[in-house]
C-alpha positions in Angstrom: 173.6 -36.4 -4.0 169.8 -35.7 -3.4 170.0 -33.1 -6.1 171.9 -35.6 -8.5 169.2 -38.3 -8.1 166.4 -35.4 -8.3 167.2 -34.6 -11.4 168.5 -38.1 -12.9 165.1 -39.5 -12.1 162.8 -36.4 -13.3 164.9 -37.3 -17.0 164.4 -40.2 -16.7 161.0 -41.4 -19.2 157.5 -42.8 -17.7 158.7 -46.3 -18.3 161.9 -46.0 -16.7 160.4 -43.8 -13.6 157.6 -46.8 -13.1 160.6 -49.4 -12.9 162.5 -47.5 -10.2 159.1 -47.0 -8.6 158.2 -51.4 -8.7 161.5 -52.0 -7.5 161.0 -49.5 -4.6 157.9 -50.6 -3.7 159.4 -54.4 -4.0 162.1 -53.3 -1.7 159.5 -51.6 0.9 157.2 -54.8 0.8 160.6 -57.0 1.8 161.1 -54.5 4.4 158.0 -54.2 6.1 157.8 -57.9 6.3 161.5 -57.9 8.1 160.7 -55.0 10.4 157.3 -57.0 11.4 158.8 -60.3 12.4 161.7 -58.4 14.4 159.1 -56.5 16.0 155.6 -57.8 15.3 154.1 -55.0 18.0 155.4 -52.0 16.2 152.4 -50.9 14.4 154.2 -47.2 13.8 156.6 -49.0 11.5 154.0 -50.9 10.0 151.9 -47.9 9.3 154.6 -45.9 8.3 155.7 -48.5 5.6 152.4 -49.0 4.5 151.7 -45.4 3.9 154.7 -45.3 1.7 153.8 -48.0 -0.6 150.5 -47.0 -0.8 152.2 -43.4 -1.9 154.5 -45.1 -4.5 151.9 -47.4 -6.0 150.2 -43.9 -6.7 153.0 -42.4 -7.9 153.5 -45.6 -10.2 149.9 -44.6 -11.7 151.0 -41.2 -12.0 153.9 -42.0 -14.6 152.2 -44.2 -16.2 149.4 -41.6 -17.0 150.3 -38.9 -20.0 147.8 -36.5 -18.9 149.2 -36.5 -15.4 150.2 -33.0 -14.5 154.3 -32.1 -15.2 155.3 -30.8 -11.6 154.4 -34.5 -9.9 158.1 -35.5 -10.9 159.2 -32.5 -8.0 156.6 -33.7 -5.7 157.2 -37.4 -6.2 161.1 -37.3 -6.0 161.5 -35.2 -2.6 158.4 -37.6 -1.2 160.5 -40.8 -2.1 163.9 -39.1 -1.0 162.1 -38.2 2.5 161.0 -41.2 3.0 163.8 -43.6 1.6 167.0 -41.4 4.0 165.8 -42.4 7.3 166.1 -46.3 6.2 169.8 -45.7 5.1 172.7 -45.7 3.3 171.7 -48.7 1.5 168.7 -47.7 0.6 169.8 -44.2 -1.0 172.6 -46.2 -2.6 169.8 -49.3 -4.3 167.7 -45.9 -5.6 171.0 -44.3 -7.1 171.9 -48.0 -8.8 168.0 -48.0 -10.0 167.6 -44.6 -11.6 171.1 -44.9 -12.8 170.3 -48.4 -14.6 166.9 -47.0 -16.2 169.0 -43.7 -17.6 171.9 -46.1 -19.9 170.4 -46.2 -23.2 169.7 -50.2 -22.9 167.3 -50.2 -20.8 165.8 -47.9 -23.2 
């Protein structure tokens, strides 16, 4: 599945990569704020969350950014895959739905 949504999102164009990449960071900020209030000590998960919205809020800038260089797209998919598996099924499943939306021609 990994190397389905790999390649579904690397095809997919700058607009449609920076959508997948608002709603992901959208879904992290909801996350964070759950994991906090369950376990308000946990500064590991906090950290760890934080870290990856502050790498997708880069990689949002990167799309967006026609001179940015070609191989990100490699680096940017297995850096959001990495980090979105250990959160889940659910997670892995909302990305799929996302880059699948953004690849039919209406959202085009």
């Amino acid at each position: 599945m990994n190397a389905n949504l790999h390649a579904a999102f690397a095809a997919l164009p700058a607009y449609g990569q920076a959508r997948v990449l608002a709603r992901l960071i959208h879904m992290e900020t909801i996350h964070v704020r759950s994991a906090h209030l369950d376990d308000p000590n946990d500064t590991g998960s906090l950290y760890a969350s934080s870290e990856f919205i502050h790498r997708l809020s880069g990689f949002l800038l990167a799309v967006l950014n026609p001179d940015s260089p070609a191989e990100r797209d490699a680096r940017m998919i297995d850096t959001i895959l990495r980090s979105v598996e250990p959160r889940g099924q659910f997670y892995t499943g909302r990305l799929a739905e996302w880059i699948a939306a953004e690849s039919t021609p209406a959202a085009r």
